[in-house]
C-alpha positions as CSV (number, residue, x, y, z in Angstrom):
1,X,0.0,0.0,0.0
2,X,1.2,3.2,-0.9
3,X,1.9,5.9,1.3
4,X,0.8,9.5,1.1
5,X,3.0,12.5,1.4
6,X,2.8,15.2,3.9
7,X,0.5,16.4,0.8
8,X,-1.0,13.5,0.4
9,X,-0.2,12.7,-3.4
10,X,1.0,9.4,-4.1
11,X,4.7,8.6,-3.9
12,X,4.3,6.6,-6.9
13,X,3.5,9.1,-9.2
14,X,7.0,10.8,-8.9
15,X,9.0,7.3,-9.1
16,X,7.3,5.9,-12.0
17,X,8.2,8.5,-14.6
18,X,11.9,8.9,-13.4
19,X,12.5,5.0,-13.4
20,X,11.0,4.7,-16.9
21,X,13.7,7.7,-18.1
22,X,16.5,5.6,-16.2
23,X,15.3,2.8,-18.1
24,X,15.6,4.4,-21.6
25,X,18.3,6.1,-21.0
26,X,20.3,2.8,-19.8
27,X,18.4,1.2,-22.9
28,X,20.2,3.6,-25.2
29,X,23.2,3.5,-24.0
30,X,22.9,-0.2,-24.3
31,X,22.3,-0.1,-28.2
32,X,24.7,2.4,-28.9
33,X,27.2,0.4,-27.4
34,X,26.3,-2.9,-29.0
35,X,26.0,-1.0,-32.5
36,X,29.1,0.5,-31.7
37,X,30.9,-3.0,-31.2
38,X,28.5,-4.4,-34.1
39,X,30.1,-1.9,-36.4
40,X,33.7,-2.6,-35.1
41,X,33.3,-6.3,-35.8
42,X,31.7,-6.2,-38.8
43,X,34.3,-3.4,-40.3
44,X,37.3,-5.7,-38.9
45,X,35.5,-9.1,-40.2
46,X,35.1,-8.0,-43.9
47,X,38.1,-6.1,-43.9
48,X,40.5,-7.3,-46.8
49,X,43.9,-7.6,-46.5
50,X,45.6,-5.2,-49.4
51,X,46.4,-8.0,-52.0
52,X,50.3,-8.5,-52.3
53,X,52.3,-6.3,-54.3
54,X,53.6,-8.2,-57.6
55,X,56.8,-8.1,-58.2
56,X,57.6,-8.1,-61.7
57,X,61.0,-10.0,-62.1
58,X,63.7,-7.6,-63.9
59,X,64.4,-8.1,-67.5
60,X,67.8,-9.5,-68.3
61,X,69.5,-7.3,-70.0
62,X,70.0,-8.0,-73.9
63,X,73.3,-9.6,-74.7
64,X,74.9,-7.8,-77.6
65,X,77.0,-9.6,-79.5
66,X,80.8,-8.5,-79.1
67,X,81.7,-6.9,-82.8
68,X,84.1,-9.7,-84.4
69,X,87.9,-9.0,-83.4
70,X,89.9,-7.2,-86.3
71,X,92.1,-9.6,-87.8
72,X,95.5,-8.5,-87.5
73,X,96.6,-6.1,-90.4
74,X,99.4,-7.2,-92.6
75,X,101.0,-3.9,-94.4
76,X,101.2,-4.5,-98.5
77,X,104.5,-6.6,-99.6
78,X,107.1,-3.3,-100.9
79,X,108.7,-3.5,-104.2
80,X,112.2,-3.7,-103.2
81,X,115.5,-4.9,-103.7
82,X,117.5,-7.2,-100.5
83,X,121.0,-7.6,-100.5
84,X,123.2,-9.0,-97.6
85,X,126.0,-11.4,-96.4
86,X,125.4,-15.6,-95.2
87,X,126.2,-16.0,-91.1
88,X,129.2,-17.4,-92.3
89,X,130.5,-14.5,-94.3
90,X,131.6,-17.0,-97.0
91,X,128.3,-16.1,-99.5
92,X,126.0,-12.8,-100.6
93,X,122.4,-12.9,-100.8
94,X,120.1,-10.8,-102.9
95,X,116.2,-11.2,-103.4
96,X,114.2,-8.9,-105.5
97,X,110.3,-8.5,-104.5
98,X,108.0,-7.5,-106.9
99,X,104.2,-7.8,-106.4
100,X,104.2,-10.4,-104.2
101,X,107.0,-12.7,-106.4
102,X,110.5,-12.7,-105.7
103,X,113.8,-13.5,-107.6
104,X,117.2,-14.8,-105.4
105,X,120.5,-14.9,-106.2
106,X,122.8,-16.8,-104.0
107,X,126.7,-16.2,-104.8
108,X,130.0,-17.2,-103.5
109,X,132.0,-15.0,-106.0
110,X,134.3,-18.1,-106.9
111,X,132.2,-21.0,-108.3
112,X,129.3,-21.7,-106.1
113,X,126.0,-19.9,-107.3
114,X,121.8,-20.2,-107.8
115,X,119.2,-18.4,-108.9
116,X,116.0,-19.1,-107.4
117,X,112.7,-17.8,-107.5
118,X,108.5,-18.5,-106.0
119,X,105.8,-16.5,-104.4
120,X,105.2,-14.5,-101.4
121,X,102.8,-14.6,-98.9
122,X,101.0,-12.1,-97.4
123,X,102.6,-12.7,-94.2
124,X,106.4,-12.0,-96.0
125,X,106.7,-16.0,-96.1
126,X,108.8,-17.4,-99.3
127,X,109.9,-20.6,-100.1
128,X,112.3,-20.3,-103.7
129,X,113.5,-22.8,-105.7
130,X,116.3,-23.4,-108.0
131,X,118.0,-25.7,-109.9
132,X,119.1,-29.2,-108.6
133,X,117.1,-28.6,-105.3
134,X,118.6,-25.5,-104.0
135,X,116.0,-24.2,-101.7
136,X,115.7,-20.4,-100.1
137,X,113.0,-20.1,-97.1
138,X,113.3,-16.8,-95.7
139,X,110.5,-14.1,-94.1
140,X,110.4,-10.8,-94.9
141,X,110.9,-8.7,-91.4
142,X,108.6,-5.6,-91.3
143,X,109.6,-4.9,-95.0
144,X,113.6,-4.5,-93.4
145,X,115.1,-7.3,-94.2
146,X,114.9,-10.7,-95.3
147,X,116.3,-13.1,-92.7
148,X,116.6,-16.8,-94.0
149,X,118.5,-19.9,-95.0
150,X,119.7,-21.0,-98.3
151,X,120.0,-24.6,-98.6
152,X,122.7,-25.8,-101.4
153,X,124.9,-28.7,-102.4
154,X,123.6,-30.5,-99.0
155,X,124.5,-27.2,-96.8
156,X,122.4,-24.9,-95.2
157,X,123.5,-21.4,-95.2
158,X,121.5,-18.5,-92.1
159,X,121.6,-15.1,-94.3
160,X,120.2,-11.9,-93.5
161,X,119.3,-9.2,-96.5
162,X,118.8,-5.8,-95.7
163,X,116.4,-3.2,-98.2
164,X,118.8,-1.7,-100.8
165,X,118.8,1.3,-101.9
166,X,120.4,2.1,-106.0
167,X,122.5,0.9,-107.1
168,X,122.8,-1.6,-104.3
169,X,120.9,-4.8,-105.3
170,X,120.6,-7.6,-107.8
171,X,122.3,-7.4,-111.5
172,X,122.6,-9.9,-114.6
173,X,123.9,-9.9,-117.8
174,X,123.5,-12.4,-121.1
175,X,125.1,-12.3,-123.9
176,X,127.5,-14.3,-126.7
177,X,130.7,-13.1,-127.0
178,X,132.9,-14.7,-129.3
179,X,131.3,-17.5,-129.9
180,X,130.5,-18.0,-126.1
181,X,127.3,-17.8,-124.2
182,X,128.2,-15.7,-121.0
183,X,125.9,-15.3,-118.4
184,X,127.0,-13.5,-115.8
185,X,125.0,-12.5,-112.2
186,X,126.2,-9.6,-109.4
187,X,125.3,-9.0,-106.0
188,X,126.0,-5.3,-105.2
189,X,125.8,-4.9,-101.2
190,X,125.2,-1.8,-99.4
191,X,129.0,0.1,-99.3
192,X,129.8,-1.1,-102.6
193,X,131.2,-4.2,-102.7
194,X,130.6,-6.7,-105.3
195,X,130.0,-10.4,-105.4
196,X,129.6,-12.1,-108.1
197,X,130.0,-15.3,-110.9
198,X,130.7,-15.2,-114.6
199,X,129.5,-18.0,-116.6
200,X,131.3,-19.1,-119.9
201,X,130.0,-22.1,-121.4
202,X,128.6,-23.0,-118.4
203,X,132.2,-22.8,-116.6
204,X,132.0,-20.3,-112.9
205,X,134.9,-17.9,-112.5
206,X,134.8,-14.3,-110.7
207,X,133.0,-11.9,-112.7
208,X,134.9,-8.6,-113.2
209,X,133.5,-5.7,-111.7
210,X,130.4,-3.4,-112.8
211,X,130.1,0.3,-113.3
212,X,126.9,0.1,-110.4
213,X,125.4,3.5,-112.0
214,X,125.1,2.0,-115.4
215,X,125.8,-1.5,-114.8
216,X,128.3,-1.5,-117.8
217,X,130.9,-4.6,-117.7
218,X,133.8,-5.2,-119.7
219,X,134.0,-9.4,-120.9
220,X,136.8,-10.7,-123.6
221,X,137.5,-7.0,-124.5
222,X,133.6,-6.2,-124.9
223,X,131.4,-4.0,-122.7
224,X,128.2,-5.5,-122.0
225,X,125.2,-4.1,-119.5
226,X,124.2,-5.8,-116.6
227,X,120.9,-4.6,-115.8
228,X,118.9,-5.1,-112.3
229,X,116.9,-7.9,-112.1
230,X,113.3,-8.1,-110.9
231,X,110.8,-11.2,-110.8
């Protein structure tokens, strides 16, 4: 049973309305906090995770291809005239080049001689030949020299020919002189000095010297030329 106040109104009248705000009020804050967490929850659960950055792998770089390596230059054979002595000093050498052919003379100024002749190579290779299997292999040395062997009569002969200059070089003169084929041959080295083989008949003596600025020669009391020789 209710009491009265000192007024007499009921006490439940002024209760009833306040507990009913309480109520609501607690209500309220109820809901927001469950849509609070409902929100949370549901923003974390369908969350998705950033997808993975793809890494694209790096190109390998392109592999030129290295240009092809020169191939080693070789200077033009000279036109040129060789004269020198054999390692022994007992011989002269002289080789005339001329577009890539050459011409030999081997000489020991008493009775011993060849003529030889062949190609040669790009690289200043030569390999000459002569009569009854004389052989000349020599290399031409950055157009210098010519450093060899002669191979002759079953001995092998080392020479070196250096380039000579006029009227050093190679000489040869033909001709019938009373009846008698001469054939003569001259190796003019660098100072001057002469080597060289007369043929008369086919018999070897010394050959008598050469004016080297016109290559006149004086056989059996007639002047003949003896003219350079070249391939």
């Amino acid at each position: 049973m209710a009491g009265n106040s000192p007024r007499g109104r009921p006490v439940m009248k002024r209760s009833g309305p306040l507990f009913t705000l309480l109520a609501g009020l607690l209500l309220a804050v109820f809901m927001l906090s469950l849509n609070a967490m409902t929100g949370t929850k549901s923003t974390s659960s369908y969350q998705e995770e950033p997808p993975a950055a793809t890494v694209s792998p790096s190109p390998r770089p392109e592999r030129s291809t290295p240009p092809p390596s020169p191939s080693p230059s070789t200077s033009p054979l000279p036109n040129a005239d060789y004269a020198g002595r054999t390692d022994d000093n007992s011989s002269a050498v002289a080789v005339s080049l001329r577009d890539g052919k050459a011409i030999a003379y081997f000489c020991d100024g008493r009775n011993k001689e060849s003529w030889l002749k062949g190609d040669v190579k790009d690289d200043g290779t030569m390999k000459l030949t002569g009569k009854q299997g004389a052989e000349l292999n020599g290399k031409l040395k950055e157009g210098k020299r010519i450093r060899g062997t002669v191979d002759l009569g079953g001995t092998r002969y080392g020479f070196t020919a250096d380039k000579a200059l006029k009227p050093s070089g190679l000489y040869r003169a033909t001709a019938s002189v009373r009846g008698a084929k001469i054939d003569g041959g001259w190796i003019v080295l660098p100072g001057g000095k002469q080597v060289g083989i007369l043929n008369r008949d086919g018999k070897p003596q010394a050959a008598p010297r050469i004016d080297p600025e016109t290559g006149a020669v004086t056989v059996d009391g007639q002047q003949l030329t003896a003219r350079p020789v070249t391939p």
